[in-house]
C-alpha positions in Angstrom: -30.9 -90.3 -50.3 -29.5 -92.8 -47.9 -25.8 -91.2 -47.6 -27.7 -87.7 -47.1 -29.7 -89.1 -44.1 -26.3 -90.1 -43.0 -24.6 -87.1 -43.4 -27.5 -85.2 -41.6 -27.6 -87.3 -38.4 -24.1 -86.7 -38.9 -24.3 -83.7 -38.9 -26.6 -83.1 -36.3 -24.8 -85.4 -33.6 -21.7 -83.1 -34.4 -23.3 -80.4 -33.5 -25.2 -81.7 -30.1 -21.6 -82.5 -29.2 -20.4 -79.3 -29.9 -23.3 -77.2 -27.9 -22.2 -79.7 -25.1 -18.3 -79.4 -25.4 -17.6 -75.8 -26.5 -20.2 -73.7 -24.3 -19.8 -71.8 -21.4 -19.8 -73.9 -18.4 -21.9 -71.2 -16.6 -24.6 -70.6 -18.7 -27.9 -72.7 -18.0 -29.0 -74.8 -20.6 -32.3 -74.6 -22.8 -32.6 -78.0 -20.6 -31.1 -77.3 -17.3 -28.0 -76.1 -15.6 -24.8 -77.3 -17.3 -22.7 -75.4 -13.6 -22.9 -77.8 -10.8 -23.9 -76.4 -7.5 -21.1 -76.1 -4.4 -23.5 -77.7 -2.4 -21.0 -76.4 0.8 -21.7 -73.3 -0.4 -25.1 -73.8 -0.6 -25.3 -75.3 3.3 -23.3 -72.4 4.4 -25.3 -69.6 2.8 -28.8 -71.6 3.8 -27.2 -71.8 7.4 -26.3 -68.3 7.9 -29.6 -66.9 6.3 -31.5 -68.9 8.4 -29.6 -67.7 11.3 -30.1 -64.1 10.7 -33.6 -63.5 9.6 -36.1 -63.0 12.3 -39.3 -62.6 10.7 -41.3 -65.6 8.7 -43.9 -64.2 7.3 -42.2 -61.4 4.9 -40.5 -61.7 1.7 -36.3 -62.0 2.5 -34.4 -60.0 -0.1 -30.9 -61.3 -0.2 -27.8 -59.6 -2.2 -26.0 -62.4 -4.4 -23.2 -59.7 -4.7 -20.8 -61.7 -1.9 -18.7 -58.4 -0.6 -16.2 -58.4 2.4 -17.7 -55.8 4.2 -21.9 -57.7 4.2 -21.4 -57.5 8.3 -21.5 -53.5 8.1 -24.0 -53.0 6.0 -21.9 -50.1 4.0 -21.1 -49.2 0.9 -20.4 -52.7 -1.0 -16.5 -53.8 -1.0 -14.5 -56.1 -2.0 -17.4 -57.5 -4.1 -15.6 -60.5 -6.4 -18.0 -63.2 -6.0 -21.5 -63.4 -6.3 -23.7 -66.5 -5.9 -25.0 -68.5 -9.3 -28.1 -68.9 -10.6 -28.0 -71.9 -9.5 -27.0 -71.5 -5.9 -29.5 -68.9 -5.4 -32.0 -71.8 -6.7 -30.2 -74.4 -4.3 -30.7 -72.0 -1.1 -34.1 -70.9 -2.0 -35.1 -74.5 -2.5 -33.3 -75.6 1.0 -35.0 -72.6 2.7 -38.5 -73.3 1.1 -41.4 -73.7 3.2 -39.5 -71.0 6.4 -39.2 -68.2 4.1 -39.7 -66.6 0.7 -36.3 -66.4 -0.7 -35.6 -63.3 -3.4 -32.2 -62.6 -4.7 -31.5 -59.2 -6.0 -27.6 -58.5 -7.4 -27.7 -54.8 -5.7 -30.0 -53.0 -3.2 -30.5 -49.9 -4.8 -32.6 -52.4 -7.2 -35.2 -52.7 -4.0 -36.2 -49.2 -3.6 -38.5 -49.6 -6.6 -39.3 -52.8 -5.6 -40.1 -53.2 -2.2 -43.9 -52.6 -0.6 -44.5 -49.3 1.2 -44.3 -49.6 4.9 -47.1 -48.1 5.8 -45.1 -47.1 9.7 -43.9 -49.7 11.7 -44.9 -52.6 9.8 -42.5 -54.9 9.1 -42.7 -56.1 5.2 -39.6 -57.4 4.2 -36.1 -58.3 5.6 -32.6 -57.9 3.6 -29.7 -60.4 4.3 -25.9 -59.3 3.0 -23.7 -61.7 2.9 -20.2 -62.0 1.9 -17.2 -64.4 0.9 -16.5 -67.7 2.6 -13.4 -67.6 4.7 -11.6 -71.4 5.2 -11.3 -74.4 3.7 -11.9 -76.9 6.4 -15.0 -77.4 9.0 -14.7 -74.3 10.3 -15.5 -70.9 8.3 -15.8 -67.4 8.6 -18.4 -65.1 7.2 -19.5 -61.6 7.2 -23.3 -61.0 7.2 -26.0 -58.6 8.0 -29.5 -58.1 7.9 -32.4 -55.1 8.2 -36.0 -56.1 8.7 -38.0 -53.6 7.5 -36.0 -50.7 8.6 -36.5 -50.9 12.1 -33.7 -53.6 13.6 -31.2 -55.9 12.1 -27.8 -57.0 12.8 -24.8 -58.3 11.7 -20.9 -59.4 12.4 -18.7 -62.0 10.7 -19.8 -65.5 11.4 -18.0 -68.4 12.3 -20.0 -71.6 10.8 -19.0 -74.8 12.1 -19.7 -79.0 10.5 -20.5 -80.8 13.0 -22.1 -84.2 12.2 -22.4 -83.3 8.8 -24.5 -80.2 9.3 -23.2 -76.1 9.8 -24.0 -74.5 12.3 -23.9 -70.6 13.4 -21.2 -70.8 16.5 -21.3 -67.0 17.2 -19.1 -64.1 16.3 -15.4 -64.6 15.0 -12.5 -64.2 17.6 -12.0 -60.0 18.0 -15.5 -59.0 16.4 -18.4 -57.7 18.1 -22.3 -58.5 17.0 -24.1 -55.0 16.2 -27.9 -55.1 16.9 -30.1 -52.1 15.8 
């Protein structure tokens, strides 16, 4: 009985280390996220959002399809990265407590989902965003947003780290800012 109980927690220990080793690295665990977050990502994203969105009191629908073109609001392009679960937790969490954070991979996913209008109230804003550009303390990125239909804006961003915090400098070098 006492080399079976051995053999079990044997057994068992082999495979704990085997769910830990051999799984995919971006797949959540049962008991939390096995991906750690790019937490530049994260203060870039959180810094950009908070830039664009101009109403507070409205759910914010944000893409987590990252596509080259988010500063036109067009058809999606160039769409090969997309933020993680977990940085779409990260930015909600940093954003928490200004506005009500909800990440949807594609917009034709809102139509169904967002509230009716009703006119000219304003009930939700969407935020587009798209790949980082640049390695160092100063990045580029495309982004847009539409508040309810009825204004919005966009361009590609340059983000700047100063004292340890981004911050939304203006429009990149050659690039306008559209305003609707």
């Amino acid at each position: 009985m006492e080399g079976s109980s051995r053999l079990f927690g044997l057994l068992v220990a082999l495979v704990v280390l085997a769910a830990c080793d051999g799984g995919d690295a971006a797949a959540p665990s049962p008991s939390g996220p096995t991906e750690t977050v790019d937490r530049r990502r994260v203060e870039i994203y959180s810094t950009l959002i908070r830039q664009l969105v101009e109403l507070r009191d409205v759910p914010i629908y944000v893409r987590s399809r990252l596509c080259e073109n988010a500063n036109d609001l067009g058809a999606p392009e160039g769409c090969t990265d997309r933020l993680t679960s977990e940085e779409q937790g990260a930015i909600a969490a940093a954003l928490e407590g200004q506005h009500h954070i909800v990440f949807v991979s594609d917009l034709d996913q809102l139509e169904s989902d967002l509230p009716a209008s009703g006119g000219t109230d304003l009930t939700h804003e969407v935020v587009l965003l798209g790949p980082i550009e640049g390695d160092g303390d100063t990045v580029e990125v495309p982004g847009s947003h539409v508040c309810g239909g009825l204004c919005g804006g966009g361009s590609v961003w340059v983000l700047v780290r100063a004292d340890r915090v981004w911050e939304v400098e203006g429009p990149a070098p050659g690039e306008g800012i559209w305003v609707a």
